[in-house]
C-alpha positions in Angstrom: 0.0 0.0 0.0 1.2 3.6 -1.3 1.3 5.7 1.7 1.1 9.4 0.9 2.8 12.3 2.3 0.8 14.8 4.6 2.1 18.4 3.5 0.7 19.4 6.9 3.2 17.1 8.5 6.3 18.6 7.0 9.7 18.7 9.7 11.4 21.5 7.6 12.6 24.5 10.2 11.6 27.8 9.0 14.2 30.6 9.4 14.0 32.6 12.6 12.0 35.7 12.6 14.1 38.9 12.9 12.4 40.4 15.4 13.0 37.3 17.7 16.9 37.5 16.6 17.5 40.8 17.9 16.1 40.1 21.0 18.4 37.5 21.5 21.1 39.6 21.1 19.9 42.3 23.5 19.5 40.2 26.1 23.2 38.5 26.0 24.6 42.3 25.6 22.3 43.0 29.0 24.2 40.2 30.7 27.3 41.3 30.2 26.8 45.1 31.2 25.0 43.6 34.5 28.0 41.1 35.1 30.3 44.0 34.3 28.3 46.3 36.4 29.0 43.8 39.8 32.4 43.8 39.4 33.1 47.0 39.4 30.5 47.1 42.5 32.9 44.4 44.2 36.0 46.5 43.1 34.4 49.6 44.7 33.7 48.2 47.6 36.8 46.3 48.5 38.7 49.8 47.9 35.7 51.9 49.9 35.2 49.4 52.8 37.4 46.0 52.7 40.6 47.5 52.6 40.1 50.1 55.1 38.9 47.4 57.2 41.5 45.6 57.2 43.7 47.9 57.7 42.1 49.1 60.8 42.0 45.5 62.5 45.7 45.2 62.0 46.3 49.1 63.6 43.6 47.4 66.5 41.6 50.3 65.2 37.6 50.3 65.7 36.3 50.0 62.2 33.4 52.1 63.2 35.5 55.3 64.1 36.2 55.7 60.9 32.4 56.0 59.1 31.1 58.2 62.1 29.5 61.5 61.0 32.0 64.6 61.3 31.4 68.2 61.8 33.0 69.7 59.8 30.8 68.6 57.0 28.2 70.3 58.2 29.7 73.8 57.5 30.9 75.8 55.4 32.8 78.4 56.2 36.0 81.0 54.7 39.1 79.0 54.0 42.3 80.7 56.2 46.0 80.4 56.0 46.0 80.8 59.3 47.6 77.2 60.9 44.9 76.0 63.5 46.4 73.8 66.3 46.2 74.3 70.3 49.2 74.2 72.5 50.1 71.4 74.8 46.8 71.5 77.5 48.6 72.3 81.0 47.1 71.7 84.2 46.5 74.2 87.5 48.8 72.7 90.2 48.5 74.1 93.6 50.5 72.0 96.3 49.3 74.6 99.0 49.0 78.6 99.7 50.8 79.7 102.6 48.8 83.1 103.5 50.3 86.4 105.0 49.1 85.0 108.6 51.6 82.2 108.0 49.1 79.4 107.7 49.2 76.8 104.6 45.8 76.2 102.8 44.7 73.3 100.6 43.5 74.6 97.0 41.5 71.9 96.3 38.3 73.6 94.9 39.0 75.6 91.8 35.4 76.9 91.1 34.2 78.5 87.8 37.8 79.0 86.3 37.8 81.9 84.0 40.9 82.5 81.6 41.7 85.8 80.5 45.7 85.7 78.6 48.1 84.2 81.2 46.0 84.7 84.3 42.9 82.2 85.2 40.6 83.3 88.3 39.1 81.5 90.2 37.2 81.1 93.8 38.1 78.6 96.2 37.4 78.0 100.0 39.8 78.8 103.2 37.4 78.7 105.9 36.4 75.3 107.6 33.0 76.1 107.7 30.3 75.4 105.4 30.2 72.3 102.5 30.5 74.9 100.1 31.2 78.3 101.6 33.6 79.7 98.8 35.5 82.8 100.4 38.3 83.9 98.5 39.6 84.5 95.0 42.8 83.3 93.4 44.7 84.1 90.2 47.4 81.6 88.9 49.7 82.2 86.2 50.3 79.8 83.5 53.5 80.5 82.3 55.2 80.9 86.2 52.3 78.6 87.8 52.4 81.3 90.5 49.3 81.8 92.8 47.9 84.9 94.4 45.1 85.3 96.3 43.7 88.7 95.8 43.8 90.9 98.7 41.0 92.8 100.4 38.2 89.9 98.9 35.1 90.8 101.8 32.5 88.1 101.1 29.2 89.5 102.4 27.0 86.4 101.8 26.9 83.0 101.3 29.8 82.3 98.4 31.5 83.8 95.6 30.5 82.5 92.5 31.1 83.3 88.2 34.6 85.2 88.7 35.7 86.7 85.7 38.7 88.8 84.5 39.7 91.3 81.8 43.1 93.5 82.3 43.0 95.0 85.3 40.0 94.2 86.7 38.1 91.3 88.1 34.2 90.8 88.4 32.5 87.9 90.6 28.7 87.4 91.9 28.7 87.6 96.2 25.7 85.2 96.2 22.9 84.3 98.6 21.7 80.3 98.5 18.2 81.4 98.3 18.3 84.3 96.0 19.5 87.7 95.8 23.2 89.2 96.6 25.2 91.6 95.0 27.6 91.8 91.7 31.1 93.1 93.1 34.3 94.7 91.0 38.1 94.1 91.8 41.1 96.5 91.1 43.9 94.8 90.7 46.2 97.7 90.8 44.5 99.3 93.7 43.8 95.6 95.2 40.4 97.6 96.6 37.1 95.5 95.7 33.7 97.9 94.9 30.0 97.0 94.7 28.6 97.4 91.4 24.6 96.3 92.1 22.7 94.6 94.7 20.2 91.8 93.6 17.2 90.4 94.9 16.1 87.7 92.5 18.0 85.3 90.5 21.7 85.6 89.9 22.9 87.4 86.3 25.0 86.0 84.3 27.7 88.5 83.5 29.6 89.1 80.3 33.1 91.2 80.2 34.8 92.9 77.4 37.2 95.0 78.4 36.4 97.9 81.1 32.7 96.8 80.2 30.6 94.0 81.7 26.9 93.6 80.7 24.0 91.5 82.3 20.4 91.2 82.6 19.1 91.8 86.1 15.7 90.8 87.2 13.8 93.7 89.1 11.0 91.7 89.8 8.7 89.0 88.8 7.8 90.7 85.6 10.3 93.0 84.8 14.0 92.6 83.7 16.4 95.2 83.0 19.5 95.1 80.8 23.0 96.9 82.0 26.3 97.6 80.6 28.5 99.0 83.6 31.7 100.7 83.2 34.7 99.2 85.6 36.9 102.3 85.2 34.5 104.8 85.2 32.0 103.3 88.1 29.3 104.4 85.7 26.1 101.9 84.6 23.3 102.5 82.1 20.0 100.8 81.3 20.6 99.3 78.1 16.6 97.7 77.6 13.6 98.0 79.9 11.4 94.9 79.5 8.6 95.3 81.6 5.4 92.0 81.7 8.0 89.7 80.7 6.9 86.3 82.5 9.1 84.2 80.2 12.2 86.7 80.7 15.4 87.1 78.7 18.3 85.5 77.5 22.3 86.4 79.3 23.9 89.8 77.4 27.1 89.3 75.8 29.4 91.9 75.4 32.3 92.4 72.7 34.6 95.0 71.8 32.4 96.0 69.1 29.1 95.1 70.1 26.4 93.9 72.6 24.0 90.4 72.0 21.2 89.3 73.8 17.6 87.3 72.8 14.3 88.5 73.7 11.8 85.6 74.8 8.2 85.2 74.0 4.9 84.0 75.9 4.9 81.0 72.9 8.7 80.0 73.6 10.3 81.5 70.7 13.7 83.5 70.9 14.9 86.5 68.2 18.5 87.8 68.5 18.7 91.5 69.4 22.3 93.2 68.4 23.9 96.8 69.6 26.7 97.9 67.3 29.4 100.2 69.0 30.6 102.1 66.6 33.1 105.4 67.0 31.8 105.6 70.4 28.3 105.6 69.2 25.8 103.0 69.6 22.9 101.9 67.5 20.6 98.6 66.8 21.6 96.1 63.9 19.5 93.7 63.7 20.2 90.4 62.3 17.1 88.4 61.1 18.5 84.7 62.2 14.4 83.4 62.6 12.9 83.0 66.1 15.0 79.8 67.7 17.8 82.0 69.0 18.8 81.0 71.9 21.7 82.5 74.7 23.4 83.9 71.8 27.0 85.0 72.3 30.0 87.7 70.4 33.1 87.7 69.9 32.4 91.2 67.7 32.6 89.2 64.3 31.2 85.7 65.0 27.5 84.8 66.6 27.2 81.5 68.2 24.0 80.4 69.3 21.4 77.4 70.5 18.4 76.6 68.5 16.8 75.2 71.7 16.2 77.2 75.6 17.8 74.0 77.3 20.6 74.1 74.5 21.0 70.2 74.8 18.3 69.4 72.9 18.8 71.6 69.8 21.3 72.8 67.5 24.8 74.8 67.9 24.6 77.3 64.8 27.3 79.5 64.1 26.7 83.3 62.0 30.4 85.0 60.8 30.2 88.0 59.6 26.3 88.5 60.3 26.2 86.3 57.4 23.7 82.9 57.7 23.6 80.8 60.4 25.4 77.6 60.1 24.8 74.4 62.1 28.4 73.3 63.7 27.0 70.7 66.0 24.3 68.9 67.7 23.4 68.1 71.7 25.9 70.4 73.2 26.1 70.7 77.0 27.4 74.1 77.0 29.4 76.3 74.9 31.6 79.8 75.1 32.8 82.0 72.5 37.1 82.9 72.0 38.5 85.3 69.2 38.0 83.0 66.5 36.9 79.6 67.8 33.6 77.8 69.2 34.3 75.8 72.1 31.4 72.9 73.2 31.0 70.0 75.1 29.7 67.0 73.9 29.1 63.2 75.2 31.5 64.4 77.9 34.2 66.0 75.3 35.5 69.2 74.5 35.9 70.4 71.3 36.8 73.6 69.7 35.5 74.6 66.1 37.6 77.4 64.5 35.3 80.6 62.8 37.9 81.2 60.2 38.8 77.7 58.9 37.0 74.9 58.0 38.1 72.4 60.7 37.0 71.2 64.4 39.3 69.5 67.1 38.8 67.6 69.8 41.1 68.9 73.0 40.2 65.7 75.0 40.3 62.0 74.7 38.4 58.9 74.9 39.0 57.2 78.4 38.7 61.1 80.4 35.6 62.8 80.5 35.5 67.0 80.6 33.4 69.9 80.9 33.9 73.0 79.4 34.2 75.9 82.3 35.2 79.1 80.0 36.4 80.8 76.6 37.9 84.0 76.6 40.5 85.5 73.9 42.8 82.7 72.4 42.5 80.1 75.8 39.9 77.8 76.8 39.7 76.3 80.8 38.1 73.0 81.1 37.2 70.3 83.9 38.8 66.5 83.8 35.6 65.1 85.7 36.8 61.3 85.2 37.6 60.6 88.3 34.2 61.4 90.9 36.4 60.6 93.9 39.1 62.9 93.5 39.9 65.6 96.3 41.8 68.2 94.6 39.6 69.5 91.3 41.5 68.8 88.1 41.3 71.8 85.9 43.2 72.0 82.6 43.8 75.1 80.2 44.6 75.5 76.4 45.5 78.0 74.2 45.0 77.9 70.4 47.7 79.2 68.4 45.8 80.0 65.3 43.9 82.9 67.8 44.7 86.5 65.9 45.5 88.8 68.6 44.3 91.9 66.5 40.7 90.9 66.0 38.0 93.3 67.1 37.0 90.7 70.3 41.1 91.2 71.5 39.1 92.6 74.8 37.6 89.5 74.8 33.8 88.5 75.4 31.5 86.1 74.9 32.1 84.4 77.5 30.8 81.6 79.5 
């Protein structure tokens, strides 16, 4: 029997459609870039991330030091050729202070330390009585670690508290535990301490520039007045009246050149209020920096200021030049103002961040922990509080060599 063939049935390939060819060649050139593509991912990150790592586990390095946020890129600020860098930190050593009546006294409590140039003031306590009953004032030297304890100090109240210096005169608060006291002035040259103003509510926070100190002074529940007080002269002036101001006022801080301070409202905001001094003159320049301006301070040139009242919670921004605020750190426990630097501490560090150069440092190191007591000119004080226990008060002092000397603050100010 003939069997016939069934067209239908035919095995014969037909050639491939185009279209279907070109795909086929897409997806194989796809492939490659992709395989290509992880290579160079591998590559990158064995360059970003592998050997850095290993490099930092044979140094005994923690890895994760090295991929922590910095500062510094957080502002921008006018390169300098200035060289940034801080002298060796020394330390204030007092073995003991033998006094005119022939007696020897422990130093052990150097409260509030204040630098201003070679000289750092402080309060400490001779008397046996009271936990706390801070009595005299002491100036020590740091370039002949010399001591003197100033002459002629009557303490009125309960302590002395918030010494400050400039030149040839020293400011401190003669302070009652439970409110009021008086603000007292020093000359040096004279050795003769004055009264500047009696206070009955809560203790101002002074600032001093120069022969000048300013403050804001409660005169009531309600009403707060701001000074400026001239040491040489003996003569004060009312700066600002605020009168039904529950919520009060920030400190004033006083430079060569000008006088900050923020005004508080009923809704909690803060906006910075600014006195130029200008030949002899004064008038109001306002900077508008937005209402979270918080405790603002000068150095005549540079603004620094928290974005929060408690300051810990907020942002540290920094304005040069009345320019913009920048952000220069975050959670700051306190902070104080030199000639050209911001000094803060932070998780129980110090660090300084310069106004005229892109670039922070950190003065202290990991196993201590320090607080930051003042700021003044081109120095900065600053507590070692590692050890709880300790008897005599550790206090250490800096000085940062890139500080210009002829800048407008050179009477210092803004400080804390």
């Amino acid at each position: 029997m003939k069997r016939r063939k069934h067209r239908g049935m035919s095995t014969i390939r037909r050639p491939m459609g185009v279209d279907r060819v070109r795909k086929s060649n897409v997806w194989s050139m796809w492939r490659y870039i992709v395989l290509i593509a992880i290579a160079a991912a591998v590559v990158l990150v064995m360059i970003f991330f592998g050997f850095p790592l290993i490099e930092d586990l044979l140094k005994g390095v923690d890895p994760s030091l090295r991929y922590q946020p910095k500062v510094e890129a957080e502002f921008n600020l006018a390169e300098t050729k200035a060289e940034t860098g801080t002298a060796a930190p020394g330390e204030i050593y007092i073995n003991a202070y033998q006094d005119g009546d022939g007696q020897e006294y422990k130093v052990r409590i150097k409260n509030e330390p204040f630098i201003d140039g070679e000289n750092i003031i402080f309060t400490t306590q001779f008397s046996q009585q009271g936990a706390l009953a801070l009595d005299t004032v002491m100036i020590y030297n740091t370039q002949t670690g010399e001591v003197q304890k100033l002459p002629n100090v009557e303490k009125k109240y309960d302590r002395l508290l918030s010494p400050m210096l400039s030149g040839n005169y020293a400011v401190w608060v003669d302070c009652l535990d439970k409110g009021g006291g008086r603000i007292v002035g020093y000359d040096l040259s004279s050795q003769q301490q004055f009264l500047i103003k009696e206070f009955v509510y809560a203790q101002p926070q002074i600032s001093i520039a120069g022969d000048v100190i300013a403050f804001m002074q409660w005169a009531g529940d309600s009403t707060q007045r701001l000074y400026v007080y001239n040491l040489k002269t003996r003569e004060s002036a009312t700066v600002r009246l605020y009168e039904n101001t529950a919520s009060g006022n920030s400190a004033a801080s006083i430079s060569g050149s000008d006088l900050v301070w923020s005004e508080y409202d009923a809704q909690g905001n803060g906006t910075l209020k600014r006195v130029a001094f200008v030949n002899g003159a004064s008038k109001t320049e306002n900077y508008e920096f937005g209402n979270q301006v918080f405790e603002p301070k000068t150095n005549g040139k540079d603004i620094v200021f928290a974005t929060t009242k408690d300051i810990i919670s907020g942002s540290l921004m920094l304005s040069t030049n009345g320019n913009a605020p920048v952000k220069i750190a975050e959670n700051v426990a306190n902070y104080a103002l030199g000639d050209n630097f911001v000094a803060y501490t932070k998780d129980m560090k110090v660090t300084v961040c310069y106004t005229d150069a892109q670039m922070t440092q950190t003065m202290t190191g990991d196993t201590t922990k320090n607080l930051l007591a003042s700021a003044n000119k081109n120095g900065i004080c600053y507590y070692d509080t590692t050890d709880t226990e300790i008897a005599d008060e550790a206090v250490l002092y800096a000085y940062m060599e890139s500080a210009h000397s002829e800048t407008p603050a050179q009477n210092g100010g803004a400080n804390g």
